[in-house]
N, C-alpha and C positions, 0 to 999 in steps of 0.2 A: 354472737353465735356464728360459727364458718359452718360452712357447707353441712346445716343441717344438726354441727353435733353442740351441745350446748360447752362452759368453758370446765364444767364436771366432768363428761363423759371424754374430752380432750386430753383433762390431767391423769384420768382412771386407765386409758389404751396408752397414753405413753410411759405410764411406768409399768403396766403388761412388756409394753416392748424391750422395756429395761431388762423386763424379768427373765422374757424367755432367752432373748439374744439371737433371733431370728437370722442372725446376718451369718454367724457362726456356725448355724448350723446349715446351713446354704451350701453343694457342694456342686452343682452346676451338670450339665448333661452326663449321662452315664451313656448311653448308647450314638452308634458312629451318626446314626440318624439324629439326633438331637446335638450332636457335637457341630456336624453340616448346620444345624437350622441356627445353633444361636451363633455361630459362626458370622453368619449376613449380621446380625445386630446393630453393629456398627456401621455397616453401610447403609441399612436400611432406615436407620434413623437418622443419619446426616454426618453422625462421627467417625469419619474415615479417618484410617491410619496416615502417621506422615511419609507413608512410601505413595499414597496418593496423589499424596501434595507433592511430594518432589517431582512423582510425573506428570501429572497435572503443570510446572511450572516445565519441567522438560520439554512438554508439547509446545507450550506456548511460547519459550523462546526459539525450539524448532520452528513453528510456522512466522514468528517473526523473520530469523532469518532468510529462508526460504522466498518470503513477500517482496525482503530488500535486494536478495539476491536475483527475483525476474524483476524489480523494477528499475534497476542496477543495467540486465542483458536485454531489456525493453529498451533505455534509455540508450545503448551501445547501438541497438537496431535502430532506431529510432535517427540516431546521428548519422550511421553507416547510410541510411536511407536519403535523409536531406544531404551529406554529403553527393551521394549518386545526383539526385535531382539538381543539388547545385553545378555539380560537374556537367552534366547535361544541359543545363542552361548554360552556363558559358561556353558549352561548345555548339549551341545553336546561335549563341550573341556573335560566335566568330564568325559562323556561316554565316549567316544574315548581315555581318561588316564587311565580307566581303564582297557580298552582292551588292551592297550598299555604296563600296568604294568602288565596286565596279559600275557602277552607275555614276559617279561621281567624277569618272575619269573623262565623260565624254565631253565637249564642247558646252563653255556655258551659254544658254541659247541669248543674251543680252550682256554685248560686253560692257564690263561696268566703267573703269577706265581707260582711255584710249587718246593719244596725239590726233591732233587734229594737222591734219599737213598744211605747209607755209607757216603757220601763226607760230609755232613754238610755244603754243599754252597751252596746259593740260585743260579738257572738261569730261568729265563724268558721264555729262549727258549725248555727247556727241552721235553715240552708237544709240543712243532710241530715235 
């Protein structure tokens, strides 16, 4: 037994249905009001047309693109920026070389090698 009908009552309604031909005689809304409402049918129940589907995949290769395309002009800024900061650091590494060799130029406070006079032999240590 399904839903209540035994398998008599089963066989007795679908040859009814044979008989009348229900489906045939079906002509679908008559007024603009009922043309509107079963109109949603399809969407309401899940069965979109495939004009849906095609935008539905239009959107979604749109915001694909779109995604690759700022992470694309992110990654350009992104370069243009560490380039900047790289730029900037080497031209702080210069100043700071030059201060550096400017410090470098002055007198070493401990000469390392130096003649010793009379002897003619070098020592290293002579000047501490």
């Amino acid at each position: 037994m399904t839903k209540g009908w035994s398998e008599e009552r089963r066989k007795k309604q679908a040859e009814r249905c044979r008989q009348n031909k229900p489906w045939e005689q079906s002509t679908g809304p008559k007024t603009t009001e009922g043309k509107k409402r079963s109109s949603l049918n399809a969407y309401k129940h899940g069965h979109r047309c495939g004009v849906w589907d095609e935008c539905r995949e239009m959107l979604r290769l749109n915001r694909e693109f779109v995604s690759r395309a700022l992470n694309t002009a992110r990654g350009i800024y992104d370069m243009e920026r560490l380039e900047a900061a790289l730029a900037d650091e080497r031209t702080e590494r210069k100043r700071a070389g030059i201060k550096q060799n400017q410090r470098h130029k002055a007198p070493h406070p401990l000469p390392i090698y130096e003649r010793t006079e009379g002897s003619g032999q070098s020592d290293y240590l002579s000047g501490i």
